[in-house]
C-alpha positions as CSV (number, residue, x, y, z in Angstrom):
1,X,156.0,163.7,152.7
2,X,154.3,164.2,149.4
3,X,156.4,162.8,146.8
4,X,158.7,160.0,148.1
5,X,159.3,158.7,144.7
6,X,160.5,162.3,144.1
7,X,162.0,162.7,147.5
8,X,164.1,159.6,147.0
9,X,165.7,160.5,143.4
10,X,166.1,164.2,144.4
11,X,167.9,164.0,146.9
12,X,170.6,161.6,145.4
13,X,170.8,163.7,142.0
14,X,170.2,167.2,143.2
15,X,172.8,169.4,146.2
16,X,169.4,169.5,147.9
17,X,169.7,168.8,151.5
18,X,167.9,169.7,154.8
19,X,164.2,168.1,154.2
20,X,161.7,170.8,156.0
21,X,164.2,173.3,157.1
22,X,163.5,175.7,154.3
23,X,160.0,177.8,156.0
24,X,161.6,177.7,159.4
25,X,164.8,179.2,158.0
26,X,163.2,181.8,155.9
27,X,160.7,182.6,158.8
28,X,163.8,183.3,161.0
29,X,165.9,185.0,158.6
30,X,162.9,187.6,157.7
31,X,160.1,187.5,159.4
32,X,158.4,190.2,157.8
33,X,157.3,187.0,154.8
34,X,153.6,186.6,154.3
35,X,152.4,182.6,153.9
36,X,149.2,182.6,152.5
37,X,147.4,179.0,152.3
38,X,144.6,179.5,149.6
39,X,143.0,176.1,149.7
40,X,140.1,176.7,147.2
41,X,142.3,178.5,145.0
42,X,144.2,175.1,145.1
43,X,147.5,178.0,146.1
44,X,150.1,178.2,148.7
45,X,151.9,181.7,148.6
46,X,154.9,182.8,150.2
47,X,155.6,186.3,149.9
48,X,158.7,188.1,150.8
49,X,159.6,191.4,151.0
50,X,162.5,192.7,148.9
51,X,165.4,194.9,151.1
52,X,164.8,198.7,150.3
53,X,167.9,200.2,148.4
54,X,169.0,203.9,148.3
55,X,169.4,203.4,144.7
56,X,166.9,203.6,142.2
57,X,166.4,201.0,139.3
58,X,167.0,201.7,136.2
């Protein structure tokens, strides 16, 4: 765990539940997401790919 001072507080102020679950659960639900671990950049990057639409933006 990183922060369990943070960990601790959050988790009895915030609706934040399921500690870990939320790569797994992205990973499953769209698999097509890109994690990118750029350790001398000092990055982590998660990139997900947005649902094409028939409809144009405006």
């Amino acid at each position: 765990m990183r922060n369990p001072m943070l960990t601790y507080h959050a988790v009895r102020l915030l609706l934040y539940r399921g500690l870990g679950r939320g790569i797994p659960r992205v990973l499953h639900r769209c698999p097509q997401t890109q994690l990118i671990n750029d350790v001398p950049g000092n990055q982590f990057k998660a990139i997900l790919p947005r649902p094409l639409t028939s409809a144009k933006a405006a």
